[in-house]
ROKOLNU-880461 format. One record per residue (C-alpha): residue in one letter; x, y, z. Coordinates in steps of 0.25 Angstrom, whole numbers, plus 2048, in hexadecimal, padded with zeros to 3 digits. Last residue first. Layout:
REM residues N
AXYZ
...
This chain:
REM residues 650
XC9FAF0A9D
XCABAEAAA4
XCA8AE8AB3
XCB5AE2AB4
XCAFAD3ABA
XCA1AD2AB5
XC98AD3AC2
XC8FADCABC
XC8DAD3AAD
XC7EAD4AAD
XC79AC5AB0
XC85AC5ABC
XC7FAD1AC1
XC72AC9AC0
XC76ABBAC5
XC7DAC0AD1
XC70ACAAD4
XC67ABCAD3
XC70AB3ADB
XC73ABFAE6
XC60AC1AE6
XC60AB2AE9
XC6AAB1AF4
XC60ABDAF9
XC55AB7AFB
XC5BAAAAFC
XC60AB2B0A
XC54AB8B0D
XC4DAADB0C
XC55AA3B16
XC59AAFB21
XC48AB1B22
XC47AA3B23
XC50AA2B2E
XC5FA9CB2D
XC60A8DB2E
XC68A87B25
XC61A90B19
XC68A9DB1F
XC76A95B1E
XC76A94B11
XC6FAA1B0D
XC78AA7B14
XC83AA2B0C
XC7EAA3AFF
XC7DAB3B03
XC8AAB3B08
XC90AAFAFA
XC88ABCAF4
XC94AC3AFD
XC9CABFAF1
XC92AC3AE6
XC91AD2AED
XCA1AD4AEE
XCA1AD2ADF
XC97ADDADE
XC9CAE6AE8
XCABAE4ADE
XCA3AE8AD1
XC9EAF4AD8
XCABAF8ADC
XCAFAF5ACE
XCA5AFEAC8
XCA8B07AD1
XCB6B09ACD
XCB2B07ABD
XCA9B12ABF
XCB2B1FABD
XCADB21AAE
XC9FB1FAAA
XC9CB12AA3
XC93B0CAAC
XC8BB17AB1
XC7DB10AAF
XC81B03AB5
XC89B0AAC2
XC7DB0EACA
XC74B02AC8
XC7FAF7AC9
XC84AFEAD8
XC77AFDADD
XC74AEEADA
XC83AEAADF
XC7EAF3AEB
XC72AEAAEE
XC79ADDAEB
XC82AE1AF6
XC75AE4B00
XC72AD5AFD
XC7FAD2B00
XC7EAD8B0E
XC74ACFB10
XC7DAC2B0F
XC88AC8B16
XC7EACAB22
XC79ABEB22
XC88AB6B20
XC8DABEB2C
XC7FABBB37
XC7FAACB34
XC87AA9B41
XC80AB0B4A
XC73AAAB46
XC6AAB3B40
XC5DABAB47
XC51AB9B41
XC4BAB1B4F
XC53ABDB57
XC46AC6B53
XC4AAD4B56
XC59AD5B52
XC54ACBB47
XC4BAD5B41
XC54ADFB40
XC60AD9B39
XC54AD2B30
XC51AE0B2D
XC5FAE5B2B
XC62ADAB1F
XC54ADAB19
XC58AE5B14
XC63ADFB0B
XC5AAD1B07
XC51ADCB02
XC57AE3AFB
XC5EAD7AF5
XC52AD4AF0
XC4FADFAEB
XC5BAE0AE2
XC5AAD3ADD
XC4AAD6AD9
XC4FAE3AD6
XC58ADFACA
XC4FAD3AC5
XC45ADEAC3
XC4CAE6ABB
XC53ADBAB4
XC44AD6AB0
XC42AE6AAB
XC4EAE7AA4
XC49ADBA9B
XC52ACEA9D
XC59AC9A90
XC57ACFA82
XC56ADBA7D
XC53ADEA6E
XC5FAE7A68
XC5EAF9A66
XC69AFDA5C
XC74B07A5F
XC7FB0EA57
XC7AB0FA48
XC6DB0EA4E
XC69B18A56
XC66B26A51
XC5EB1CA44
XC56B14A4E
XC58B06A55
XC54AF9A55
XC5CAEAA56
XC57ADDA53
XC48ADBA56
XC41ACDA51
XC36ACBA48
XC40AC3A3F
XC49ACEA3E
XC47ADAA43
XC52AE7A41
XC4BAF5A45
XC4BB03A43
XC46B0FA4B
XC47B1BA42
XC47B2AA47
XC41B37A40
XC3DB3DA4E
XC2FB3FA4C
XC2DB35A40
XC32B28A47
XC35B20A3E
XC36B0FA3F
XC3EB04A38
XC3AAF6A39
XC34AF5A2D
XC34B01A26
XC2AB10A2B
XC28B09A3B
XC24B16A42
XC2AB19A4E
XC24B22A59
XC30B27A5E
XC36B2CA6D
XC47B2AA6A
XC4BB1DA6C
XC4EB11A78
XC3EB12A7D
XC39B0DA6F
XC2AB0DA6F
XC24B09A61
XC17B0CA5D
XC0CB01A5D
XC02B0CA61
XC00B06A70
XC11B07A6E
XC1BAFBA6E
XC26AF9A75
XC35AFBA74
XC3CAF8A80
XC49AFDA85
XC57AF7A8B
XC5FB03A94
XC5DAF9AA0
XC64AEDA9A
XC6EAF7A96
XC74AF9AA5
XC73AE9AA7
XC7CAE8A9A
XC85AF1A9D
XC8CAE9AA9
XC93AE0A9D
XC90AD6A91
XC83ADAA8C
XC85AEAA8A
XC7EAF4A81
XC7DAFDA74
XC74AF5A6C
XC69AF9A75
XC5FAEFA7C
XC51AEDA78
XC45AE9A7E
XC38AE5A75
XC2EAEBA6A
XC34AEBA5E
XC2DAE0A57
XC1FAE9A5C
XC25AF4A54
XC25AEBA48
XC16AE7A49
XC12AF4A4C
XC19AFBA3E
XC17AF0A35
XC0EAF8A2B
XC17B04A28
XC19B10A2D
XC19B1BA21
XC25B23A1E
XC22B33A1F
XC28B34A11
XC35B3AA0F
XC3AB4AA0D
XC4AB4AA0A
XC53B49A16
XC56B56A1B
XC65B5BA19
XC68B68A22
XC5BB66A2B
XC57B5AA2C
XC67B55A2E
XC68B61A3A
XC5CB5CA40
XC62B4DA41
XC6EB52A46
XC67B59A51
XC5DB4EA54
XC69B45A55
XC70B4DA5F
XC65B50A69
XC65B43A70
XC73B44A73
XC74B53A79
XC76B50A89
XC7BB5BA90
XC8BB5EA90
XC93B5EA83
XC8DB5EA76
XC93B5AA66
XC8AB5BA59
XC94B59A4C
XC8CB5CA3F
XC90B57A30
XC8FB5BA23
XC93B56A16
XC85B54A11
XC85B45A0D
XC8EB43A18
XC83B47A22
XC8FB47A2E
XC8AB46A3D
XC92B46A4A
XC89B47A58
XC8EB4AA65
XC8AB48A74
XC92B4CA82
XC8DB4BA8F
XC92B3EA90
XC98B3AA82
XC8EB38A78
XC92B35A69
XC88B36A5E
XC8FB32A4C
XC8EB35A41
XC89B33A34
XC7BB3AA2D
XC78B35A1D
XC6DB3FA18
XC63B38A18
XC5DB2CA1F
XC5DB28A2C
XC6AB30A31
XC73B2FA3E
XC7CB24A35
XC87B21A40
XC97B24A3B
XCA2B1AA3F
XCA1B13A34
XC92B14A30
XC86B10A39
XC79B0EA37
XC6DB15A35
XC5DB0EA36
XC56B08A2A
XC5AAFAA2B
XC62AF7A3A
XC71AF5A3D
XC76AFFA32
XC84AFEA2F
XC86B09A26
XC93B0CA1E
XC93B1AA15
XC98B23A20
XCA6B1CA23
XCA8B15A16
XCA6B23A0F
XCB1B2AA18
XCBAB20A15
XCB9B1FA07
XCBDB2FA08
XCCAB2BA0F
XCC8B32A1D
XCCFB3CA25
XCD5B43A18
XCD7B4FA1D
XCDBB5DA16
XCCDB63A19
XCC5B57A1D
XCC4B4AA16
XCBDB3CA19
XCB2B3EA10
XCAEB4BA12
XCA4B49A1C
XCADB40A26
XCBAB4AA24
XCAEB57A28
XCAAB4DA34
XCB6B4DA39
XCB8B5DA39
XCABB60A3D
XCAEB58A4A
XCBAB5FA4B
XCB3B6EA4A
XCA9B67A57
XCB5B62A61
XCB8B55A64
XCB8B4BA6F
XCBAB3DA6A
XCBAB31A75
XCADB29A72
XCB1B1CA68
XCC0B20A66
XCC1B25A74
XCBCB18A7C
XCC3B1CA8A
XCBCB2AA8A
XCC0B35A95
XCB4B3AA9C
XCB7B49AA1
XCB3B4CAB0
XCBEB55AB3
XCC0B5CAA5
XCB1B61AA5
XCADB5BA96
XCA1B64A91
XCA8B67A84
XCB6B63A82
XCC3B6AA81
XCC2B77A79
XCD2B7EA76
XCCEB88A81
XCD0B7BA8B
XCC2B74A91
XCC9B66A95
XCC6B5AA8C
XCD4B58A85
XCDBB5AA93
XCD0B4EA99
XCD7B45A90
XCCFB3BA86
XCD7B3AA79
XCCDB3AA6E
XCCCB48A67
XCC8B53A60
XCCBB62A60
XCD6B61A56
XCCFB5BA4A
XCD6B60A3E
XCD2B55A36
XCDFB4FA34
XCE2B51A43
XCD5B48A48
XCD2B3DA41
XCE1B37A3D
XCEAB3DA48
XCDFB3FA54
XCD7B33A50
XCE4B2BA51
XCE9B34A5D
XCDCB2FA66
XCDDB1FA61
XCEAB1FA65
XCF2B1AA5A
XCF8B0EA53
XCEDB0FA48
XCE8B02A49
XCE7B01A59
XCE1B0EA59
XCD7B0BA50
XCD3AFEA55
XCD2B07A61
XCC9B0FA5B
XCC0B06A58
XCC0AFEA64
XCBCB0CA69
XCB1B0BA5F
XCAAAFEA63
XCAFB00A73
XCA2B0EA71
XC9AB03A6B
XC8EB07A64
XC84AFCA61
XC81AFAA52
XC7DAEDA53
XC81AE2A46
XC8EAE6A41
XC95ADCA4B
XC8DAD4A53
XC86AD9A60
XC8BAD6A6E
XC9BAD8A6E
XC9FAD9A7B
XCA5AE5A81
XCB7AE0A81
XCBEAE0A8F
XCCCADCA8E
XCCDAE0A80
XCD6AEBA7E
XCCCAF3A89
XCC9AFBA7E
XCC4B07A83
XCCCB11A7C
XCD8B0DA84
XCD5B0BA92
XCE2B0EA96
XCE5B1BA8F
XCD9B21A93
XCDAB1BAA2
XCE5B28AA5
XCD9B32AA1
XCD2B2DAAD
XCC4B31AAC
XCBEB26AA2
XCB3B22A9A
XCB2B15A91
XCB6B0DA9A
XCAAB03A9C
XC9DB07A93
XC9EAFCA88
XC93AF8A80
XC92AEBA78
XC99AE9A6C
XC93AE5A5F
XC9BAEBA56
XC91AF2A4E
XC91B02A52
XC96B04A45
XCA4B07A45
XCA7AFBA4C
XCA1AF2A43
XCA9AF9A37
XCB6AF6A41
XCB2AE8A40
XCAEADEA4C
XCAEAD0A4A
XCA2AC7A46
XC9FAB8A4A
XC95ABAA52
XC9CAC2A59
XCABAC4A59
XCB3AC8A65
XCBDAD4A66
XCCBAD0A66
XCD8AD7A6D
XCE3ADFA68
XCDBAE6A5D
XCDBAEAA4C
XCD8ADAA46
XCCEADAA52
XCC5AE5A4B
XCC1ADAA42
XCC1ADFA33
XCB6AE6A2B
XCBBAF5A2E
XCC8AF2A2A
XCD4AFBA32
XCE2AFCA2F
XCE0AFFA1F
XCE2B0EA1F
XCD4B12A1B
XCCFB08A26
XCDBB0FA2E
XCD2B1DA2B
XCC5B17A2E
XCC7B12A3C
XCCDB21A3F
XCC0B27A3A
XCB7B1CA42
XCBFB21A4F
XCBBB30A4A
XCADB2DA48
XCACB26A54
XCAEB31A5D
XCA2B36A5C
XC9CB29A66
XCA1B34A70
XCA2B42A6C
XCA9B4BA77
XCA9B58A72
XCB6B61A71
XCB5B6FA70
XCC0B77A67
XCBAB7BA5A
XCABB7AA5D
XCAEB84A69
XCA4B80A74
XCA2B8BA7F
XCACB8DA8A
XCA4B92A98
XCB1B8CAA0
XCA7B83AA8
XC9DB80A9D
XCA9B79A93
XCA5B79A86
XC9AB81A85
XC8EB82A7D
XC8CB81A6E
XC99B81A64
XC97B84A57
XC9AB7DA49
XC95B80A3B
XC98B7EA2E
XCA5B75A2E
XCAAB72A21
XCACB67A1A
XC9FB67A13
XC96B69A1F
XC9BB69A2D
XC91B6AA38
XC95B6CA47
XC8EB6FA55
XC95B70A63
XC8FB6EA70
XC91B73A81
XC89B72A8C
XC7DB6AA86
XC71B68A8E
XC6BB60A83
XC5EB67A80
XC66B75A83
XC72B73A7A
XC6BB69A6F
XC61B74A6D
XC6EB7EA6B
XC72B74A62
XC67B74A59
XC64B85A5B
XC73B86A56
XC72B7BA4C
XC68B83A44
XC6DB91A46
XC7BB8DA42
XC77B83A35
XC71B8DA2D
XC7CB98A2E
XC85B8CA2D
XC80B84A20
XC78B7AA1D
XC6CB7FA16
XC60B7BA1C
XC59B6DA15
XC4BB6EA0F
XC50B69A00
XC5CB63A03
XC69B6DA02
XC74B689FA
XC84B6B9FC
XC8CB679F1
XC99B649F8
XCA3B6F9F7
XCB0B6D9EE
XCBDB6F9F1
XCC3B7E9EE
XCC9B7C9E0
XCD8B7B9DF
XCE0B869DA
XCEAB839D1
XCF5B8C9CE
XCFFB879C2
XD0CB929C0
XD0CB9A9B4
XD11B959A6
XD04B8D9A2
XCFCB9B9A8
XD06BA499F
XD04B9C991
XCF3B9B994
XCF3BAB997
XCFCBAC989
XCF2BA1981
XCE6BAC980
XCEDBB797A
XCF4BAF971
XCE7BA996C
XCE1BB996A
XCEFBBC963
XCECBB1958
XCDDBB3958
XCE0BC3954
XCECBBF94B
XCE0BB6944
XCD6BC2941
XCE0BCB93D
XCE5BC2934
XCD6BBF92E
XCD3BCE92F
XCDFBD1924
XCDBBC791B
XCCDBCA91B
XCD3BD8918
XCDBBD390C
XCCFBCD907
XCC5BDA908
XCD0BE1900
């Protein structure tokens, strides 16, 4: 018995198994028979870390922060109208509109619609554009930009100039102020992005890859290498291949004064339509763009070249762009293609500060922490209050880990005394009209009673030497480096400087000699001119000074020079510091012509000295070398500082 009820539970036992498998392989047989449903996984976050002592990142901490910062930037600044933006992992986390947009019609900022005009900004999109036909093989960073124009840029020294110099600032160009503002949208087409096709190029002053000196012809020579390349307007490339894939509809580079006018769909902040600058150089300064587009470009730039469904940049790109560094001097930030390093340290900070007018932005991607934050004003003057904001918004969502006050080290004096000297900014002219109007903007650093440095061209600092020839100051957080060799100054700057502008010894005349050479012309013919009626009145009483009768004509033209002189002088000082601005180019050649009409009644002035040394009166005799002298010395200056250089190109 108990063998045949072994047998029994055995059977029993393996039935059971048996219909337990079939009961699990029938839900297996139907799903291979149905229909295949995948569902793709949502894409993956990036890790987000917070450093120890950093605020979370987030909008209900971001809003009351940056609402107290940019109200602070609204009253310090005198701001009419602002927006503020941060994306973070491809999304945007916060964006407001401060102010209004246009203060007659009471319309506030919209950071969906409003355009801001960004300047220097617009260099990210034109270094975009030069990337993707780097990625299509039309363009080569490293080759000489004239294999891609119709005319030829010089070498110096030997070296050409490369796309890769004109993305960092290092092309060597001097500054150019003529054209690049205009009223008359009809010239936009004419004066194509400020070109000039080669009949008037800015000299080439530095070598290439050597200076950082921004050059607003630099990049738009850039984009119209661009344009030429591509076989587009430069405006509808960055429209069809910047623009549209990103989904930026409120941004732009054509320059009409319809784009700019205060419509319910946004316009531009702070731009009354009647007195509205139209921008001849667009690819360099010409962007207007709203703030929920700028999140969108700088979205593609933090995740690698990619934004929703667009692909702006290959990935490779994107890296290329943000790892390069030319850094002109050790210790202090450089540039990348087409992105400036705004950090010292860490984390990694690129973007980029454009001014225009009344108008001040600042772009700014921290790639290591996926975020970004676009600052853009209309109305007032918010520049100088940018950068602290950025950096405050850097300390407090990713603060640097803790360090060591550095200590100065032992050379300190007898470095700052090498510094000691005048110096001249990168960012000038030597060739043109310009160069008088910077000889007067040059700056002296001296040294203290303490044996501190005083450097009038930068922020108020007490600089501590913590590397050779490379100071702190510990209020404000700023470095001041230097390059020396042999015991001799090269360039300085500090780090909010030196990707774009450098600080050079300055050689020649002092302002102060030109100064005084200046009023010691000047007062002379003074002099000469009111002499003029005096000796009028003094021969009416005193018939011994009189002239002869026929020496009267060449007297009189002689002295009315000396008042021409005078009015050239006049002229010079009220048009050197507006040179740039539109609606000059008329005065500027009336000016031109009283000058030229000056050097041809200068012939008179030999003339009377002639005839005033066969016989004139001594009084006739030293004025007049007086004043032949004064019209050899004012010829010799204007000639000296490029005034009388025919078409007034500058």
């Amino acid at each position: 018995m108990p063998a045949i009820a072994s047998t029994v539970m055995s059977r029993l036992r393996s039935r059971t198994y048996a219909a337990a498998l079939v009961l699990m392989l029938l839900p297996a047989s139907a799903w291979a028979q149905a229909p295949i449903q995948i569902t793709p996984l949502p894409e993956a976050k990036h890790a987000t870390v917070t450093q120890l002592g950093a605020s979370e990142l987030d909008a209900r901490s971001l809003q009351p922060w940056l609402d107290g910062e940019m109200n602070h930037v609204m009253q310090q600044g005198a701001v009419t109208g602002a927006v503020a933006v941060v994306v973070k992992d491809g999304e945007i986390l916060y964006a407001k509109g401060y102010g209004e947009a246009d203060a007659e019609a009471k319309k506030p900022v919209d950071p969906a619609t409003t355009m801001f005009r960004v300047g220097a900004v617009s260099g990210i999109v034109t270094s975009t554009a030069v990337m993707q036909l780097v990625e299509r093989h039309k363009l080569d960073l490293d080759a000489d930009v004239n294999r891609y124009l119709d005319f030829t840029i010089p070498a110096l020294d030997g070296k050409p100039v490369t796309l890769r110099d004109l993305l960092t600032n290092t092309a060597g160009f001097e500054e150019m102020r003529k054209g690049l503002y205009i009223t008359d949208p009809k010239r936009v087409d004419r004066d194509e992005l400020g070109i000039h096709h080669g009949g008037w190029l800015p000299a080439r002053v530095y070598p290439a890859g050597k200076v950082p000196a921004y050059s607003v012809y630099g990049m738009a020579l850039t984009g119209y290498i661009v344009q030429r390349v591509s076989g587009q307007r430069f405006d509808e490339y960055a429209e069809r291949h910047v623009f549209e894939p990103l989904g930026m509809r409120r941004s732009t580079f054509r320059q009409s004064r319809s784009l700019w006018s205060g419509n319910a769909d946004g316009g531009v902040a702070g731009e009354p339509t009647s007195t509205v600058k139209l921008v001849v150089p667009t690819p360099a300064l010409g962007l207007a763009i709203s703030g929920e587009d700028a999140a969108k470009l700088m979205i593609a730039h933090l995740q690698y070249g990619r934004a929703d469904n667009a692909q702006l940049l290959e990935q490779a790109s994107v890296q290329q762009m943000q790892a390069y560094r030319r850094a002109a001097i050790p210790g202090l930030p450089g540039m990348a293609i087409g992105f400036a390093q705004l950090d010292t340290g860490e984390p990694t900070i690129l973007g980029h500060q454009g001014d225009f007018d009344d108008s001040h932005s600042l772009l700014a991607l921290v790639p290591e922490h996926h975020t970004g934050i676009f600052i853009a004003t209309a109305g007032g003057d918010a520049a100088r209050l940018l950068r602290p904001l950025l950096s405050r918004f850097v300390t407090r969502y990713f603060p640097p880990l803790p360090e060591l006050r550095p200590a100065t080290i032992g050379t300190d004096k007898a470095h700052a005394a090498q510094l000691a000297g005048r110096y001249e900014s990168s960012i000038s002219s030597h060739s043109n009209v310009l160069a008088l109007r910077d000889l007067f903007q040059q700056n002296t650093i001296s040294i203290g009673a303490d044996g501190s440095l005083n450097t009038p061209m930068f922020a108020a600092a007490h600089w501590r030497e913590v590397k050779p020839y490379l100071w702190v100051d510990d209020a404000s957080g700023l470095h001041l480096g230097a390059v020396v060799r042999d015991g001799n100054v090269r360039m300085l700057s500090t780090d909010t400087l030196s990707p774009a502008q450098v600080y050079l010894p300055a050689t020649g005349a002092s302002p102060e000699t030109v100064r005084g050479v200046i009023l010691l012309i000047l007062g002379c013919f003074a002099l000469i001119a009111l002499s003029w009626p005096v000796m009028a009145w003094a021969s009416q009483r005193h018939t011994s000074l009189a002239l002869p009768q026929n020496e009267g004509s060449w007297y009189r033209l002689s002295r009315f020079t000396a008042v021409l002189y005078l009015l050239c002088a006049g002229g010079w000082y009220l048009m050197l510091p507006r040179l740039g601005s539109p609606h000059l180019e008329l005065r500027l050649l009336l000016l031109f012509v009283i000058c030229v009409l000056t050097l041809l009644t200068s012939v008179s002035v030999v003339v009377e000295n002639v005839r005033a040394w066969h016989g004139g009166a001594w009084w006739r005799r030293i004025s007049g070398l007086l004043l032949l002298l004064a019209c050899i010395a004012a010829i010799a200056f204007a000639a000296c500082w490029h005034l009388l250089s025919p078409g007034l190109n500058y």
